[in-house]
Structures are given as C-alpha cells and as structure tokens.
C-alpha positions in Angstrom: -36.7 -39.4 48.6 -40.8 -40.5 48.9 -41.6 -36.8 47.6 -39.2 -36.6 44.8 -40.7 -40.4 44.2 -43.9 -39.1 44.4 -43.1 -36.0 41.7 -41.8 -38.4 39.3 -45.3 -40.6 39.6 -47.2 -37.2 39.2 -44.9 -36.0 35.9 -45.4 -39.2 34.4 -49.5 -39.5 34.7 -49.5 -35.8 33.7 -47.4 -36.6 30.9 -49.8 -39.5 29.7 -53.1 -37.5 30.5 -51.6 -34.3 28.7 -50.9 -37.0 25.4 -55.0 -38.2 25.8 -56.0 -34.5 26.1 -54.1 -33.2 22.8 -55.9 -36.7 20.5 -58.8 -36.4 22.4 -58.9 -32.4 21.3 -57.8 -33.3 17.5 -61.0 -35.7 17.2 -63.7 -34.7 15.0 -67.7 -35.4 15.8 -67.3 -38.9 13.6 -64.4 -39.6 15.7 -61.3 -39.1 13.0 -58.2 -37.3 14.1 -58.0 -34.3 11.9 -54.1 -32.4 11.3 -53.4 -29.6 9.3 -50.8 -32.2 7.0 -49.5 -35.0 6.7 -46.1 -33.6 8.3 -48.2 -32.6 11.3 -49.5 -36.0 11.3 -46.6 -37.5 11.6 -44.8 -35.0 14.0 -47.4 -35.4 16.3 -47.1 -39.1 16.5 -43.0 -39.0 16.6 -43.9 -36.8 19.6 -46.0 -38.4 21.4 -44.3 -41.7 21.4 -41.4 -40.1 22.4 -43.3 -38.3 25.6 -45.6 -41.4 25.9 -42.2 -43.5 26.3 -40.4 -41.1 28.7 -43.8 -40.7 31.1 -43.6 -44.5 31.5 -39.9 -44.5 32.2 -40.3 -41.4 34.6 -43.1 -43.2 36.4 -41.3 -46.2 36.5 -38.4 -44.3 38.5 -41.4 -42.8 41.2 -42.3 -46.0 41.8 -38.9 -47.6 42.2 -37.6 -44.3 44.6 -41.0 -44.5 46.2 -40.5 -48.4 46.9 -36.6 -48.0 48.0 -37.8 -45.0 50.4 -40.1 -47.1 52.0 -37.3 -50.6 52.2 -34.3 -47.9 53.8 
C-alpha cells in the first residue's frame, strides 16, 4: 500500500509541474501567454483545471493510503 501511496503522490506533483511547464512554455519575453485562438485559449484552460483538479485529488489519495499504511 505505501508504494502505490507513494505513486499516487508522484502522479499528482507530476501532474501539477507538467500544468507549470506547458504556461510557463506559452509565455512570451513581456510575460503574456500567447495561443494560437481564442478556442485554444480557452481549451487550454478547461484542461488544465480539469488536470490541475484531478492531480490534487490523486495526491490527496497518496497521502491518505500513505497515512493508513503507516496506522495498519
């Protein structure tokens, strides 16, 4: 149980650094995000909310595995 724990902590930090990397890589030298429309835009941000949301969740799980691993 601690390793799959342990994964689930992993997946969700990836998750959260992966959503950093991909605004971080849109940004411009003055700092604007640039996209290719305003569909993009707007994908994008439906996206990452979604994945932002389900990296907390997933970390949330690790923790809670991690924690009942360690109590049983």
């Amino acid at each position: 149980m601690l390793i799959i724990g342990l994964i689930m902590v992993a997946l969700g930090v990836a998750g959260r650094l992966w959503i950093g990397k991909r605004a971080f890589d849109r940004t411009n030298e003055a700092g604007v995000q640039g996209f290719n429309s305003y569909k993009h835009a707007v994908a994008a941000g439906i996206m990452e909310a979604v994945i932002g949301w389900v990296s907390y969740i997933v970390a949330l799980i690790g923790v809670i595995v991690i924690l009942v691993s360690f109590i049983s």
